[in-house]
Biotite code that builds the C-alpha atoms (Angstrom):
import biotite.structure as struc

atoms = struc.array([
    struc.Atom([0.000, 0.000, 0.000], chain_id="A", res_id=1, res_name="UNK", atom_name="CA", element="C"),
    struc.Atom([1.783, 3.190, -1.093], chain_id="A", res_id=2, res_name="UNK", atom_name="CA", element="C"),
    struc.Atom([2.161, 5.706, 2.096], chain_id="A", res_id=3, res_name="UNK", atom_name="CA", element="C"),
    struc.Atom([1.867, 9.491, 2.392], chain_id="A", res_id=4, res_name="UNK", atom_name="CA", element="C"),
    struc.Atom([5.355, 10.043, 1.525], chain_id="A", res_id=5, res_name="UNK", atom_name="CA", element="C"),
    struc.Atom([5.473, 7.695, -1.659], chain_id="A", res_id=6, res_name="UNK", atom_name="CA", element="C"),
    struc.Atom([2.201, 10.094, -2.850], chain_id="A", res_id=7, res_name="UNK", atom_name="CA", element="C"),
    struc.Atom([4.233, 12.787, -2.379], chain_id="A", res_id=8, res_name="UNK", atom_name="CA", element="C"),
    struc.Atom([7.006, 11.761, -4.369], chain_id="A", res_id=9, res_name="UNK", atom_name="CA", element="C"),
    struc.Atom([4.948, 10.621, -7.365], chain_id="A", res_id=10, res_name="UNK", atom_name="CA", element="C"),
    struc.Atom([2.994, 14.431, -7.369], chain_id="A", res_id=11, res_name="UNK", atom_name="CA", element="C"),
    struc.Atom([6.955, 15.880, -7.261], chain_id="A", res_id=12, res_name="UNK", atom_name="CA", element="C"),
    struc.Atom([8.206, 13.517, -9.996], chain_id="A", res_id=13, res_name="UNK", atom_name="CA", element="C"),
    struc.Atom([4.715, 14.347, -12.355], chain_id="A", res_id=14, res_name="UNK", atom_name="CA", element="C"),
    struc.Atom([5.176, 17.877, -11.477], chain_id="A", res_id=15, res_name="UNK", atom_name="CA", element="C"),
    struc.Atom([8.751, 17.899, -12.633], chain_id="A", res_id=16, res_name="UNK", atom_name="CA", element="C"),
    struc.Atom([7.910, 15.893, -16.073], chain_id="A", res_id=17, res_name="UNK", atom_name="CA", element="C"),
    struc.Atom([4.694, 17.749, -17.300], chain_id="A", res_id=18, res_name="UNK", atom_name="CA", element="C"),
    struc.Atom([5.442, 20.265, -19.931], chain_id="A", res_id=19, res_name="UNK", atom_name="CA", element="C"),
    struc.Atom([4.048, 22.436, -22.187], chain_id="A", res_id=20, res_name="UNK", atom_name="CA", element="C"),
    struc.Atom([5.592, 19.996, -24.663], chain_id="A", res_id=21, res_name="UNK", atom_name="CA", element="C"),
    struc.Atom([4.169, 16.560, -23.287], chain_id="A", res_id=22, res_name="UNK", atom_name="CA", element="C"),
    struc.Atom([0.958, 17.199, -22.378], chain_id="A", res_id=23, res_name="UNK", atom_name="CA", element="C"),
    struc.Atom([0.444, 13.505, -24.153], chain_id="A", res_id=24, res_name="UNK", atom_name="CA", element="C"),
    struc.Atom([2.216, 12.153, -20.660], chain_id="A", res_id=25, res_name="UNK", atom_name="CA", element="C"),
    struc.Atom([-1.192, 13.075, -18.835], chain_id="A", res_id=26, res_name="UNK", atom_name="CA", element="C"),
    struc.Atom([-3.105, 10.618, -20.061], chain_id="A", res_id=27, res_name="UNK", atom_name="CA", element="C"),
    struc.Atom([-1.248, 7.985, -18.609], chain_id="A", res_id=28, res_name="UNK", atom_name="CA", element="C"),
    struc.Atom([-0.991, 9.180, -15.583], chain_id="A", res_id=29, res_name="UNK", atom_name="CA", element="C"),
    struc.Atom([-2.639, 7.911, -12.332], chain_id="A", res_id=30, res_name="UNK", atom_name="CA", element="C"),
    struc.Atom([-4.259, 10.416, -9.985], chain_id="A", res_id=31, res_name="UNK", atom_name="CA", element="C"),
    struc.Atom([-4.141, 9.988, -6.078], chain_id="A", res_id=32, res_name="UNK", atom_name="CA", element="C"),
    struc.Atom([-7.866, 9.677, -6.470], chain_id="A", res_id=33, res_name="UNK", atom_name="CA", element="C"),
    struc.Atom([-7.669, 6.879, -8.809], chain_id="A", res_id=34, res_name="UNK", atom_name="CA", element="C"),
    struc.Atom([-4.842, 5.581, -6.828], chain_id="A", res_id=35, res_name="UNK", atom_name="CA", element="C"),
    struc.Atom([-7.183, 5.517, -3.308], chain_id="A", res_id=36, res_name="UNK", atom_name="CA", element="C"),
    struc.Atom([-9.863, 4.365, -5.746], chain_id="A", res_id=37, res_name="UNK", atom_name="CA", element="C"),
    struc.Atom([-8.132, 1.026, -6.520], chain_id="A", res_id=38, res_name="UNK", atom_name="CA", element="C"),
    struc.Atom([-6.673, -0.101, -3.769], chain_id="A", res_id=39, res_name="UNK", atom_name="CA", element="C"),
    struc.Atom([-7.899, -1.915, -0.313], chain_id="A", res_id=40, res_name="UNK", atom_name="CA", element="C"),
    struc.Atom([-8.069, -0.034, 2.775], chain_id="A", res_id=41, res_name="UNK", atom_name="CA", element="C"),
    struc.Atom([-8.013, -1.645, 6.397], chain_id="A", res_id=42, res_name="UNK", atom_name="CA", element="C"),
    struc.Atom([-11.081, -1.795, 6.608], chain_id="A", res_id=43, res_name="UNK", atom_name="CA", element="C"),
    struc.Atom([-12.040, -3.848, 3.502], chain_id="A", res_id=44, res_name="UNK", atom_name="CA", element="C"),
    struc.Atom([-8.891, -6.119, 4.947], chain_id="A", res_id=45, res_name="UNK", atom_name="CA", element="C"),
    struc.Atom([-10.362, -7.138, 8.082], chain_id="A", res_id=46, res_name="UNK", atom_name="CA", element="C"),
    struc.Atom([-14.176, -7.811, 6.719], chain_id="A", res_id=47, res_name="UNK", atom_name="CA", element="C"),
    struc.Atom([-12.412, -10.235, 4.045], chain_id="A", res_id=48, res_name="UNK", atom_name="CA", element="C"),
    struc.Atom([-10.337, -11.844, 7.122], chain_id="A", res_id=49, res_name="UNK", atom_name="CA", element="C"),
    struc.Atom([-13.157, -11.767, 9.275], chain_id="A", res_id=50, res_name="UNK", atom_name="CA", element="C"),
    struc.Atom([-15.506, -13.575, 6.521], chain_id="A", res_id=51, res_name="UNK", atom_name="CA", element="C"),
    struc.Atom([-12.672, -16.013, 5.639], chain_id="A", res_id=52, res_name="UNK", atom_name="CA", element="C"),
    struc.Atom([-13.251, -16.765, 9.497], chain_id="A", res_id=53, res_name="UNK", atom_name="CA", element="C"),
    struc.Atom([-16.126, -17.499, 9.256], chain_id="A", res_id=54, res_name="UNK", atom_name="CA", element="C"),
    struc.Atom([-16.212, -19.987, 6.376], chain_id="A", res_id=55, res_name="UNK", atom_name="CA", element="C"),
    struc.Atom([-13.185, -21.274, 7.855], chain_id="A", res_id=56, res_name="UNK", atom_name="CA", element="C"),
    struc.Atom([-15.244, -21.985, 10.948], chain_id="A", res_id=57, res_name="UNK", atom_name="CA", element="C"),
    struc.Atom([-18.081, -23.753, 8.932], chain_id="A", res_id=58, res_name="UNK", atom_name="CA", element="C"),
    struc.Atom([-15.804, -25.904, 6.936], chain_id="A", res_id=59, res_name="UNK", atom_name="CA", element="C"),
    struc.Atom([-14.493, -27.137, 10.079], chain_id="A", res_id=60, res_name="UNK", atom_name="CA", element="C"),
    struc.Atom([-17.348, -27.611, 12.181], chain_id="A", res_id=61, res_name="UNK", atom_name="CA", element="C"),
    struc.Atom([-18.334, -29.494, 8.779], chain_id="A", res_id=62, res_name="UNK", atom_name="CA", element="C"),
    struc.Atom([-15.360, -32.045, 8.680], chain_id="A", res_id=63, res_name="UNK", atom_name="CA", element="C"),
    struc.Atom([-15.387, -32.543, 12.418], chain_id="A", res_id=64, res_name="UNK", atom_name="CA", element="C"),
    struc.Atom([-19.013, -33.903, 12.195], chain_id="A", res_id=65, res_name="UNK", atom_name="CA", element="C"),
    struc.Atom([-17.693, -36.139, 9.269], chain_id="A", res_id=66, res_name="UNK", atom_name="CA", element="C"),
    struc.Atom([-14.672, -37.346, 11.530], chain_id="A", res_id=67, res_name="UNK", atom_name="CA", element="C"),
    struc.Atom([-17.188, -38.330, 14.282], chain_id="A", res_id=68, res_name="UNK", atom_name="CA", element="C"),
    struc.Atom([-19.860, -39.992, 12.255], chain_id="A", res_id=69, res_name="UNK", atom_name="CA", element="C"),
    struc.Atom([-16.648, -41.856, 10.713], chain_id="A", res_id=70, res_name="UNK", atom_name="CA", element="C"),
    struc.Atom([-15.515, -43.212, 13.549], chain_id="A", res_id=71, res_name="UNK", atom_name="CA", element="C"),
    struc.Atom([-18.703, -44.393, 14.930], chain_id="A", res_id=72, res_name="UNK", atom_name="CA", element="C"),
    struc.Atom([-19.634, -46.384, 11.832], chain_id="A", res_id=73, res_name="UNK", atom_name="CA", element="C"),
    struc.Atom([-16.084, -47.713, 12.067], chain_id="A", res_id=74, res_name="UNK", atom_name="CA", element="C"),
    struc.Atom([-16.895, -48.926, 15.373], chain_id="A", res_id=75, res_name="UNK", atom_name="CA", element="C"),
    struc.Atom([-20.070, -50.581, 13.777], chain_id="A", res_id=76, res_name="UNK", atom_name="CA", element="C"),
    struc.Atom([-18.123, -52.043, 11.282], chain_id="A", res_id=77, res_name="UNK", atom_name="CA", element="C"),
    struc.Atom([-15.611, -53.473, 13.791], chain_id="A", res_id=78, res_name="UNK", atom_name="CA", element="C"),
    struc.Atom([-18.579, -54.923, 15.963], chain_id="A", res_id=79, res_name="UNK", atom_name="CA", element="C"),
    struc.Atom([-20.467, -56.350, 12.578], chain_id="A", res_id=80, res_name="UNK", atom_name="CA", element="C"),
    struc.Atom([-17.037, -57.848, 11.772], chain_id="A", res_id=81, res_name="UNK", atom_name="CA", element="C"),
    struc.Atom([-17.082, -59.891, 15.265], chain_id="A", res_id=82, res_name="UNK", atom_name="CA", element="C"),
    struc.Atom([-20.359, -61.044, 14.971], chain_id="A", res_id=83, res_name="UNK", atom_name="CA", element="C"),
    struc.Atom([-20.128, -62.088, 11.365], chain_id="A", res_id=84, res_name="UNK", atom_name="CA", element="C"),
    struc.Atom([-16.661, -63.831, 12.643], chain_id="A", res_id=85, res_name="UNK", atom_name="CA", element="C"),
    struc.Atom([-18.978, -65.727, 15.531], chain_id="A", res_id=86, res_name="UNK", atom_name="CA", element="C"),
    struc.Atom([-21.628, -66.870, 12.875], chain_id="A", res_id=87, res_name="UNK", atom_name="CA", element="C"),
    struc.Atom([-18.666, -68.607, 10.526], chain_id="A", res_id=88, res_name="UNK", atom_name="CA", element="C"),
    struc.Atom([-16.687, -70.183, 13.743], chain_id="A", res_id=89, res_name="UNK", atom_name="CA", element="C"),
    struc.Atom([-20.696, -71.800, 14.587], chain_id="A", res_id=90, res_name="UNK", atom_name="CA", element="C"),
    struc.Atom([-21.836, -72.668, 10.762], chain_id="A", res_id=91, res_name="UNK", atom_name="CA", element="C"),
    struc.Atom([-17.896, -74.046, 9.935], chain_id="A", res_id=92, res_name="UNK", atom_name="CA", element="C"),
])
């Protein structure tokens, strides 16, 4: 983000290469205006952090749940696995 002093600087160094003869050198010029315009202040910086947060927060309250409900049906699967075991050691 370009500071106080770099604004300065860029209004000394377009004061000291306008001319009568180069007027064409305006037109590519940024303006402070345009300059503030375009970029992101503080503000707009800490409402995108603050709603990355939040999403952030949703994804993992999201693949938490999915951990749990995986290890539960693992557990089902482990206990299925045991009985299914018992039913082949009686039928063998």
């Amino acid at each position: 983000m370009l500071t106080k002093m770099d604004l300065d600087n860029i209004d000394k160094r377009t004061k000291q290469a306008i001319s009568d003869n180069n007027r064409e050198l305006l037109k590519y010029l940024v303006s402070k205006d345009e300059l503030f315009a375009n970029f992101a202040t503080k503000n707009d910086l800490h409402e995108a952090v603050n709603t990355l947060q939040i999403i952030m927060d949703k994804i993992y309250g999201i693949v938490k749940k999915i951990d749990e409900e995986q290890t539960v049906i693992g557990h089902n699967v482990q206990n299925h696995e045991n009985r299914l075991t018992k039913v082949e050691a009686i039928l063998a």
